[in-house]
C-alpha positions in Angstrom: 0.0 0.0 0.0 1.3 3.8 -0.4 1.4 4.1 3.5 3.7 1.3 3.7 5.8 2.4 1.7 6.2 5.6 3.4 7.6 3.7 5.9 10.5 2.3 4.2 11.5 6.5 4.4 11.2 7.0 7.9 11.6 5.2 11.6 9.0 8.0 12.8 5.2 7.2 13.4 2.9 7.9 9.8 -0.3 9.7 10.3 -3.0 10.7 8.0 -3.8 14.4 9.0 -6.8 15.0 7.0 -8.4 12.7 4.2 -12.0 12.5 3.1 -14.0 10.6 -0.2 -17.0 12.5 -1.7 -20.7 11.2 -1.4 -21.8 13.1 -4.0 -24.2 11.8 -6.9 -21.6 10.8 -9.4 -19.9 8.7 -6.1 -22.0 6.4 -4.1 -22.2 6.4 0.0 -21.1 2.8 0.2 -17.8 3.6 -2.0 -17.4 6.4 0.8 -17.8 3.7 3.7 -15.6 1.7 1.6 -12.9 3.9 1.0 -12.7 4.6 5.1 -13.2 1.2 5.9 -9.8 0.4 3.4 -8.0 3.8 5.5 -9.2 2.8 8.8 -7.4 -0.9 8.1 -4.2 0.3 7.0 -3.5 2.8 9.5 -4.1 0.3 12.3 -1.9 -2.0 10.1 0.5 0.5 10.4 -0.3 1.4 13.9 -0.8 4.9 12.9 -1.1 6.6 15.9 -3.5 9.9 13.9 -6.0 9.7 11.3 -8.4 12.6 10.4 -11.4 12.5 8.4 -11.7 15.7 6.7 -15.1 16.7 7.5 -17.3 15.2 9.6 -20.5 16.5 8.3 -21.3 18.0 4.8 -21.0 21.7 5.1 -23.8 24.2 4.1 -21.4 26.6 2.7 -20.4 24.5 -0.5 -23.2 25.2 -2.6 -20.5 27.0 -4.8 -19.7 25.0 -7.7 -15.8 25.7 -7.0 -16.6 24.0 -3.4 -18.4 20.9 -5.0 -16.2 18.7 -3.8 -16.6 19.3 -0.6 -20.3 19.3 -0.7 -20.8 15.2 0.1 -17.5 14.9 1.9 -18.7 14.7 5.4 -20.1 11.3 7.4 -23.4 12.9 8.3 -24.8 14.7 5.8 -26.3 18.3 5.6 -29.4 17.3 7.6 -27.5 15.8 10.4 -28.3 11.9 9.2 -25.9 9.3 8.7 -24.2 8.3 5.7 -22.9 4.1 6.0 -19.5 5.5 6.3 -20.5 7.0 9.7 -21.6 3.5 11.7 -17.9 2.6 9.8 -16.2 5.5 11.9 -18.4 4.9 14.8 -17.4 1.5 15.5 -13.7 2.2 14.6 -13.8 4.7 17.6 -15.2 1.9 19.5 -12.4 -0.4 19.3 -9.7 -0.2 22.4 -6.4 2.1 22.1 -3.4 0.4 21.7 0.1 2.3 21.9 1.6 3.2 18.8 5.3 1.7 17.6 7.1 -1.0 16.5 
């Protein structure tokens, strides 16, 4: 995976400090929960001690065409109800910390 690979660069921990996957009408909510579920697995793989979604609900402000991206990005949408890739996030934070390292 790209994240393993980083690794082979460094003896310092990898973290993900901000990644997100659109919901929007051209990308389905399940290849959104899919995507995390994929991010979620490596970083503990990788005992990633940081991962950050981008947004956690989609914003009201990117109506703007140049903010359309951004639009579907969060795990709740506008409304406040949640997307499948929430329940994925949900039950990662669930799961009991374990230190970071080798």
């Amino acid at each position: 995976s790209y994240f393993a690979q980083l690794q082979s660069y460094t003896d310092r921990p990898i973290v993900i400090a901000g990644t997100g996957y659109s919901s929007g009408e051209d990308a389905k909510e399940a290849q959104q929960a899919a995507y995390l579920r994929r991010v979620l697995d490596e970083a503990q793989q990788l005992s990633m001690p940081l991962l950050v979604w981008l947004v956690g609900q989609d914003p009201s402000f990117a109506g703007d065409v140049s903010l359309d991206l951004l639009r579907h990005i969060g795990l709740l949408r506008r409304d406040g109800t949640e997307k499948p890739a929430w329940s994925v996030w949900a039950q990662a934070a669930r799961r009991p910390l374990a230190a970071a390292g080798p």
